[in-house]
C-alpha positions as CSV (number, residue, x, y, z in Angstrom):
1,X,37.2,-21.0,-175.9
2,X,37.2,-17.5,-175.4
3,X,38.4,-15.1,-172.1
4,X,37.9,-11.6,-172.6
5,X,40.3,-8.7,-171.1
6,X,44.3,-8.8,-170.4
7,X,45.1,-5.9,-168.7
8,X,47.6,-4.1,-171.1
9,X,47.8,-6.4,-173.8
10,X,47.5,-5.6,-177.4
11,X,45.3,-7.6,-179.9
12,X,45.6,-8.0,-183.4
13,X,43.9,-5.5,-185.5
14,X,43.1,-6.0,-189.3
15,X,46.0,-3.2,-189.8
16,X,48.4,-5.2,-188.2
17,X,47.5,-8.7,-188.4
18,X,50.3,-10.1,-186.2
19,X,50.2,-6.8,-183.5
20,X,49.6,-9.0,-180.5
21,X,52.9,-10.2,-178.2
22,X,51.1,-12.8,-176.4
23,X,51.9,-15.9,-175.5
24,X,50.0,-19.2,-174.8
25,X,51.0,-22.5,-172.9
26,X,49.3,-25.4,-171.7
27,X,51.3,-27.0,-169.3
28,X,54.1,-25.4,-169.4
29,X,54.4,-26.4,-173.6
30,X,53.7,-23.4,-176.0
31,X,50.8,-23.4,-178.2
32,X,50.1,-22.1,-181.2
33,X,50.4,-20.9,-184.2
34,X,49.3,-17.6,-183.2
35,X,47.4,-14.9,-185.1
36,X,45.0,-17.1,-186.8
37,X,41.6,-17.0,-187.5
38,X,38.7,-17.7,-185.6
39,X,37.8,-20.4,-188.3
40,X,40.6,-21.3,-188.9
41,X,41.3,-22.2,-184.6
42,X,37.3,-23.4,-184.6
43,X,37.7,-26.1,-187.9
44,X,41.2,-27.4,-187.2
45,X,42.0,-26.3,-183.7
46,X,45.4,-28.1,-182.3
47,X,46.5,-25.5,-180.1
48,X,45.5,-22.2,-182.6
49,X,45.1,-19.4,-180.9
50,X,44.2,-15.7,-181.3
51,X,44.5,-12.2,-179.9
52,X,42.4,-9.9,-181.1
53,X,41.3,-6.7,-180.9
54,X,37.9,-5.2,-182.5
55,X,37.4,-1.4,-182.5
56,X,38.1,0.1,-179.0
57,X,36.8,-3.3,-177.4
58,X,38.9,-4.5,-175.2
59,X,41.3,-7.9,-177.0
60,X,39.6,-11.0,-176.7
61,X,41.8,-14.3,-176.5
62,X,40.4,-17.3,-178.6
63,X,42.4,-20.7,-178.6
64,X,42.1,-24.4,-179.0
65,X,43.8,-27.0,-176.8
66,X,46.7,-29.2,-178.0
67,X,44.1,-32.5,-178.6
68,X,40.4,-30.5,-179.2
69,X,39.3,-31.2,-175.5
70,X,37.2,-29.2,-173.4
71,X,39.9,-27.0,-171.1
72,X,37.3,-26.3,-168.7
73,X,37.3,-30.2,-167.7
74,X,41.0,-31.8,-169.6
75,X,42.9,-30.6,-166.2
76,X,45.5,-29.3,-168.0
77,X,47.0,-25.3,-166.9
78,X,47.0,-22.7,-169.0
79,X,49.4,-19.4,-169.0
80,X,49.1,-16.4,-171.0
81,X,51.9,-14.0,-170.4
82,X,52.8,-11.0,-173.0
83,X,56.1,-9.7,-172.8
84,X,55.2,-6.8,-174.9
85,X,52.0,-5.6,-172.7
86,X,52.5,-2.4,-170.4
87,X,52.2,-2.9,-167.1
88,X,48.7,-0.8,-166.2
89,X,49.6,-0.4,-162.9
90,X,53.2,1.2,-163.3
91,X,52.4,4.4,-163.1
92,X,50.8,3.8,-159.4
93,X,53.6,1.7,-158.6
94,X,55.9,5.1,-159.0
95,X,53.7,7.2,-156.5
């Protein structure tokens, strides 16, 4: 599954392979691993996921649930937080 666009996260960039500080849960358990590839998270999937980043795009999260099921209909939540994103909105915050 892929959702496009965190607001001030960082995705990984063929430079720096393990760049992104995001982190995944589904239902309050941690997925994962992280940084993988997108075959590698579409072939054996069980909770792989990925941050990355291509050019200037903006990063693009892919990931795989816990069991392979759909996560649009396995009524499970998912969280992504990133302790290492800047807050976009700081600086208006200040004002």
């Amino acid at each position: 599954m892929t959702y496009p666009k965190i607001a001030g996260a960082k995705g990984d960039v063929p430079a720096d392979p393990e760049r992104a500080t995001l982190e995944l849960t589904e239902n309050g358990k941690a997925l994962g691993p992280a940084h993988v590839s997108r075959f590698e998270i579409s072939v054996s999937g069980s909770g792989r996921y990925a941050f990355v980043q291509a050019g200037k795009d903006s990063p693009t999260l892919v990931f795989s649930t816990s069991d392979n099921s759909d996560p649009n209909t396995n009524g499970r939540v998912y969280r992504v937080t990133d302790p290492g994103a800047r807050n976009p909105y700081e600086a208006q915050r200040r004002r």
